[in-house]
C-alpha positions in Angstrom: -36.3 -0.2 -27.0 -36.5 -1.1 -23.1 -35.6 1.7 -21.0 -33.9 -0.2 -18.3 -32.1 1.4 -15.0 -29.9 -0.4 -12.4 -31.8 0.8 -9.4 -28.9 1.6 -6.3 -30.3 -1.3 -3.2 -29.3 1.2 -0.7 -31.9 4.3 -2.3 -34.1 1.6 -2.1 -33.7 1.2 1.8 -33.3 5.3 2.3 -37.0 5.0 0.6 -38.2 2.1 2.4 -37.1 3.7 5.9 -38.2 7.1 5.1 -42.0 5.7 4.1 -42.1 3.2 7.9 -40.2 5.8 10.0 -40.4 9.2 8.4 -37.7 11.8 8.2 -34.8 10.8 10.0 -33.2 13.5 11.9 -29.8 12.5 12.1 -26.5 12.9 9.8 -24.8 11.1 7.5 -20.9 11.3 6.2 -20.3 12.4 2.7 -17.5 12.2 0.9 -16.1 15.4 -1.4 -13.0 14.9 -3.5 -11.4 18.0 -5.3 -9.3 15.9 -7.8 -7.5 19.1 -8.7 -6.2 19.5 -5.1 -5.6 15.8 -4.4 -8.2 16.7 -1.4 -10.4 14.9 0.6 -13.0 15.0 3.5 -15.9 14.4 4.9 -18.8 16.3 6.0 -22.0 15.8 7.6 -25.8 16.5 6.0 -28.8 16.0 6.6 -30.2 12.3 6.5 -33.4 13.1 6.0 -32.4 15.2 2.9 -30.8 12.3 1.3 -34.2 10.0 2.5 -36.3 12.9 0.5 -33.7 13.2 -2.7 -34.3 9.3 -2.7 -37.8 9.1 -2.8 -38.0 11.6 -5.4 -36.0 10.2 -7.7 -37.7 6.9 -7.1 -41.0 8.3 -8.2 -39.3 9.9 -11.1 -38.2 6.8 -12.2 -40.9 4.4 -11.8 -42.8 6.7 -14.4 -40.2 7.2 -16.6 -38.8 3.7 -16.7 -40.0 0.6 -17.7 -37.9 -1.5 -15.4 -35.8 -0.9 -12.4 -33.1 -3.4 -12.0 -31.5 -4.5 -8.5 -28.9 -6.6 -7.6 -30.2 -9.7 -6.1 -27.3 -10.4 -3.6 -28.0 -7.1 -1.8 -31.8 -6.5 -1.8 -31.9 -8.2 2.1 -31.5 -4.8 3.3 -35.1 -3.6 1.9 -37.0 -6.7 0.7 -38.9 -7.7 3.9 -42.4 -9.1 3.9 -43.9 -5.4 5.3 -42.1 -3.5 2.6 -44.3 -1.2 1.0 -41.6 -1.8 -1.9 -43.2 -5.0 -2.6 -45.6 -3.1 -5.1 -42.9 -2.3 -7.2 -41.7 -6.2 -7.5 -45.6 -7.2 -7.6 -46.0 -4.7 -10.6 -42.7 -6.1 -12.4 -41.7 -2.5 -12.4 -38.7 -3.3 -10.0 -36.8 -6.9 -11.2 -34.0 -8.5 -9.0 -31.2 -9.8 -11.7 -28.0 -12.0 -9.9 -25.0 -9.7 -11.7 -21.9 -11.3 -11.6 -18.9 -9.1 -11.0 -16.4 -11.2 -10.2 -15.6 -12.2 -13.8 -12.1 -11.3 -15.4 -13.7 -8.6 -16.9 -16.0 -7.4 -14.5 -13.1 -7.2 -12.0 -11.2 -5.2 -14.8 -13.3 -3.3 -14.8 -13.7 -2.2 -10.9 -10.1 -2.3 -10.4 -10.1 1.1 -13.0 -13.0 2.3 -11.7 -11.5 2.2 -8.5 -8.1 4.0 -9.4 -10.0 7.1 -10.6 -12.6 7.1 -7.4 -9.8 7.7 -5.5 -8.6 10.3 -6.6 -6.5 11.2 -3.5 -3.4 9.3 -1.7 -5.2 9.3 1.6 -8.4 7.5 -0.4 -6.1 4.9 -2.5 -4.4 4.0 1.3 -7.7 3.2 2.3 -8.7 1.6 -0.3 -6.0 -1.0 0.0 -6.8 -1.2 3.5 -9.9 -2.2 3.2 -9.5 -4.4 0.2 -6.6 -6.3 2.6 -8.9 -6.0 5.7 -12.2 -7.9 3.9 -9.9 -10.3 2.2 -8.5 -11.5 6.3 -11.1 -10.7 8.2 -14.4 -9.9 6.1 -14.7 -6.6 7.4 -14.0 -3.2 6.3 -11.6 -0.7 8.2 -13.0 2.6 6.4 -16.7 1.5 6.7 -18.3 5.2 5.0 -15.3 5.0 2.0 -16.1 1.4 1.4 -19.9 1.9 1.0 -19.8 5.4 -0.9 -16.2 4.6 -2.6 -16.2 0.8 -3.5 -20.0 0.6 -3.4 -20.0 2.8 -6.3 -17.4 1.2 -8.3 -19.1 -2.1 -7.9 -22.7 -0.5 -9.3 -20.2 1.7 -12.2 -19.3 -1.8 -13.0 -22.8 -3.7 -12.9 -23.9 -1.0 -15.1 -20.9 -1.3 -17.9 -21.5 -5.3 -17.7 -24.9 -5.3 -18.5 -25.2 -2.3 -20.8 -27.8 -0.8 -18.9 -27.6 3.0 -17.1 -27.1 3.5 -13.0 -29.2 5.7 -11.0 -26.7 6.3 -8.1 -27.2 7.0 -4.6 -27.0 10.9 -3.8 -23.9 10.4 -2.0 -22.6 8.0 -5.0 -23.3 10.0 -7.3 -22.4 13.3 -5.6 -18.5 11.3 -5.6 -18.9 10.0 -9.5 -19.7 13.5 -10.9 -16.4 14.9 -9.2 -14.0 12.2 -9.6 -15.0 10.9 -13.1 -16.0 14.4 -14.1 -19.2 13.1 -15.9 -22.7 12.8 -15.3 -24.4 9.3 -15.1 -26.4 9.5 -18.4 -28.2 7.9 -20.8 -30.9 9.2 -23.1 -33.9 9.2 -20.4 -31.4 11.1 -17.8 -30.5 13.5 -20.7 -34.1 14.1 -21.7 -35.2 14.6 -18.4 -32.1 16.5 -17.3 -33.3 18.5 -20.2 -36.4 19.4 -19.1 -34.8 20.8 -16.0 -33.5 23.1 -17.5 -36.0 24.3 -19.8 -38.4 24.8 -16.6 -35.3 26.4 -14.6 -35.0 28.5 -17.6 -39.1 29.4 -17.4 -39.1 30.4 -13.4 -36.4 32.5 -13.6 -37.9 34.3 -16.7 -40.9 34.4 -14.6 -38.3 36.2 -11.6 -37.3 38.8 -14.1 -40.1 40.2 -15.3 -41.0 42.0 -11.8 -44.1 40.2 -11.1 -41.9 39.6 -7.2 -42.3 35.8 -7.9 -39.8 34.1 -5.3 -37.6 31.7 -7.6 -36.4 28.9 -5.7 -37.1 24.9 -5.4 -37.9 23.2 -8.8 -38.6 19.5 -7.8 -39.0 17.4 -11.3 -42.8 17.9 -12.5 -43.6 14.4 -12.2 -43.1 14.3 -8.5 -44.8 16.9 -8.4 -47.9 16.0 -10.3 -47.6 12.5 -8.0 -47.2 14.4 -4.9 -50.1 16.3 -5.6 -52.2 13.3 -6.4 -51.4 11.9 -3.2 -52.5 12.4 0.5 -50.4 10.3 2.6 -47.0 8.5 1.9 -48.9 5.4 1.3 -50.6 6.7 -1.8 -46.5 8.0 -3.0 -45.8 4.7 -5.1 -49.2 3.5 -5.7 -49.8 6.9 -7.8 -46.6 7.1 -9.1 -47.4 2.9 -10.8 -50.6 4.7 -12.1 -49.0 7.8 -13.6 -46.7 5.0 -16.2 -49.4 5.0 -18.5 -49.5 8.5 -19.3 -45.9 8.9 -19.8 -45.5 5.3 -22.1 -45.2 7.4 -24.9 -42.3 8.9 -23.1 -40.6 6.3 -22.2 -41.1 5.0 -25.8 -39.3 8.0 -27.2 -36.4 8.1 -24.7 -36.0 4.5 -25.9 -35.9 5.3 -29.5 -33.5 8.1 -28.6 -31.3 5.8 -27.0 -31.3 3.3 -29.9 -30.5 6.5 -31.8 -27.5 7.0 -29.4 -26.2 3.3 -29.4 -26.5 2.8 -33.1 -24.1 6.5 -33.2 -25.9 7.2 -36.4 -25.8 10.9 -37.0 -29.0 11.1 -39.0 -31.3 9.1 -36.5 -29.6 11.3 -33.4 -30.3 14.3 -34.7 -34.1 13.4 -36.1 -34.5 13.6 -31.8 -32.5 16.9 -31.7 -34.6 18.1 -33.3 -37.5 17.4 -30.9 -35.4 19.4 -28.5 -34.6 22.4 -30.7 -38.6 22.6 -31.5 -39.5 22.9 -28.3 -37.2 25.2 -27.1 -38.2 27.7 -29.7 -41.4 26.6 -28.8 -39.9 27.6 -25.1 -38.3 30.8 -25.9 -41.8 32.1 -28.0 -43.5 31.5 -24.9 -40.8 33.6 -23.4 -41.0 36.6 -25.6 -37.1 36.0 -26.5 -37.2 35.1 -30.0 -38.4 35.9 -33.2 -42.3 35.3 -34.0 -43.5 34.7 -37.2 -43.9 30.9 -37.7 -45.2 28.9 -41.1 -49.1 29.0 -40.9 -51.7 26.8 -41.8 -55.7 27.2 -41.6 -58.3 25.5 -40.1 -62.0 25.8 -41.6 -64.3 26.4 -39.2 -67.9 25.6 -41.8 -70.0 26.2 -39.1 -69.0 29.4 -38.3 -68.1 30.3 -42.5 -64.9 31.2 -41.7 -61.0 30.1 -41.4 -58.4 30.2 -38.3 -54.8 30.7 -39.2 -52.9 28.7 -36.6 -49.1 27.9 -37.3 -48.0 24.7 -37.6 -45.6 24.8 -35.0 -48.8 25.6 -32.7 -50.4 22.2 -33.6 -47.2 20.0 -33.3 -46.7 21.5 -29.8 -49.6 19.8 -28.5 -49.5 16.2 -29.9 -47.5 13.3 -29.3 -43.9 13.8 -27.4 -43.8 17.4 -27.9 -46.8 17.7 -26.0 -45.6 15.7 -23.1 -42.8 17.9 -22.6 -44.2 21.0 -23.3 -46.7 19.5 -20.4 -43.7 18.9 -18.2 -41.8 22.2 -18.5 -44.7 24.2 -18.2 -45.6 22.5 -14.7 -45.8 23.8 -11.1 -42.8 24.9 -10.1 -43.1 22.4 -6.9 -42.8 24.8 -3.9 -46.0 23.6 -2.9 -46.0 20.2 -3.5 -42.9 20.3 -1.2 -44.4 21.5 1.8 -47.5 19.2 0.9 -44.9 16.0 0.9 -42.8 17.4 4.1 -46.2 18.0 6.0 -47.1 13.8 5.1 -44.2 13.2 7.6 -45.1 15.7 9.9 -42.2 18.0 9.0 -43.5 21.0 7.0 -42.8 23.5 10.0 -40.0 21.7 11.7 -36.1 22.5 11.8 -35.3 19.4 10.2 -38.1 20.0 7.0 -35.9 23.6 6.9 -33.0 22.1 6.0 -34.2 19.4 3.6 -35.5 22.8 1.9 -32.7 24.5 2.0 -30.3 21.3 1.1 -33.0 21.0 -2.3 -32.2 24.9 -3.0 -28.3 24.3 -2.8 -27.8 20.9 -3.6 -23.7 21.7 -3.7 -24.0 22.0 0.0 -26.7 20.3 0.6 -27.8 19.8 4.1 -23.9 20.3 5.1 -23.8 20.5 8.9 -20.1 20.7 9.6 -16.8 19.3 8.6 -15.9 15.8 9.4 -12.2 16.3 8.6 -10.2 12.7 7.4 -12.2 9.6 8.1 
């Protein structure tokens, strides 16, 4: 099964700006909701932080995706002739799609997704504003709410139309996963989400066991293995369209797993839970926090007249999808390959590269400069 992902135009045009201009040094507006409250406001980060979040995920999904999927009526923004996103379209990884949401259902649709984005009076006010305002005058009053706010009801409802998951904008996504309460996921996010969390689980073993290891950073292994391939930013996307082959057997599982998830079969979803359970004994072995003692099987040796006892779980480990995640978990933590990709844009000893580190350290307050109050 396809692993498909609607692709967010404007990450595409952080990306594309960050790799002509570098690191931008301004800020940008983002929106935090407390639903339980009924507050809102608005505070400024880091731009440059959200160029970098961007660009990794990017990376991360090239490799793990088979195709990246972009609305066509909005892809003016990034698709110029100088583009260094033009690889991604010349490889077919990236495919522009015309996704109609102005059916009865896909304006259904938006309408909900709308009423529980705005989760505050002051944000449903201005959504009606600026639903009134474009309808007159073809502009929006509340600029910053209509592109995080309505921008990310229209992709919410591009993504229930055509079955296929959204990987939001930071500052998108940042608003979903507070007002909806829910993480965007599908099988590959979960998988890889996952993994995460089995490597956050392996540096901060690491931290405890008084070797003075500094825990901090984790950037996803496969930026970091593409980061460390690379030596400029022009090599980023070029080694990241050469990494897919190694991980087709990963995106081949995450598609079965999905196909597991669709068809809501109980037996087929937990044949792939119990890849995860595996390897996170496999994990917690490594760890010295479980039990050993493992089925063994042995291997003749007739050369040397002898046998090896190796347990089984020793051998699964290291073939097929077990052995692509045990290869991910077990990666460099990234710490390095952060400076390396900060120093590409001249920012590896600069105010501006400290707070892209710190924001990637803290993501809850990431890169937060001040408070912006009501828009």
């Amino acid at each position: 099964m396809n692993t498909k992902l609607i692709l967010d135009n404007w990450l595409l045009w952080e990306v594309q700006q960050l790799l002509l201009h570098g690191c931008s040094d301004g800020f940008t507006p983002r929106l935090v909701v407390d639903p339980a409250t009924k507050a809102d406001e608005w505070e400024a980060i880091s731009s440059g932080l959200l160029q970098v979040e961007c660009l990794i995920r990017l990376l991360v999904d090239i490799v793990t995706r088979d195709e990246l999927i972009v609305d066509g009526r909005y892809i003016d923004f990034w698709d110029k002739p100088d583009s260094p996103l033009q690889l991604l379209i010349e490889n077919k990884v990236v495919r522009v799609e015309e996704i109609d949401t102005y059916s009865t259902e896909g304006r259904y649709v938006q309408s909900v997704t709308l009423d529980q984005l705005c989760a505050t009076d002051r944000l449903r006010k201005q959504q009606s504003e600026n639903e009134h305002s474009w309808a007159e005058y073809q502009e929006t009053k509340h600029s910053a709410h209509s592109v995080i706010v309505w921008g990310a009801a229209g992709y919410l409802t591009r993504s229930h139309l055509t079955g296929t998951p959204y990987s939001g904008h930071p500052l998108r996504k940042f608003l979903i996963e507070r007002t909806l309460l829910r993480k965007l996921s599908d099988a590959g996010t979960r998988t890889l989400r996952w993994v995460d969390e089995q490597r956050a689980k392996v540096f901060e073993s690491v931290a405890r066991d008084g070797s003075g290891y500094d825990f901090g950073v984790i950037l996803p292994p496969i930026a970091v293995e593409i980061v460390e391939s690379a030596q400029t930013p022009a090599d980023l996307l070029r080694v990241a369209l050469e990494l897919r082959q190694e991980y087709a057997l990963l995106r081949k599982w995450m598609g079965e797993y999905q196909h597991a998830l669709d068809s809501e079969s109980p037996v087929r979803i937990l044949e792939r839970s119990r890849v995860f359970r595996s390897i996170d004994d496999h994990v917690s072995r490594k760890l010295g926090s479980s039990a050993h003692g493992a089925t063994s099987v042995s291997i003749s040796l007739g050369w040397l007249g002898g046998e090896i006892p190796l347990p089984v779980d020793f051998i699964r480990q290291r073939i097929g999808i077990r052995a692509i995640m045990n290869r991910l978990i077990f990666a460099k933590q990234g710490k390095g390959s952060l400076m390396k990709l900060l120093g590409m844009f001249g920012e590896r000893s600069t105010p501006l590269g400290a707070r892209i580190v710190e924001g990637l350290l803290h993501p809850d307050t990431a890169g937060k400069q001040e408070s912006l109050g009501a828009e």
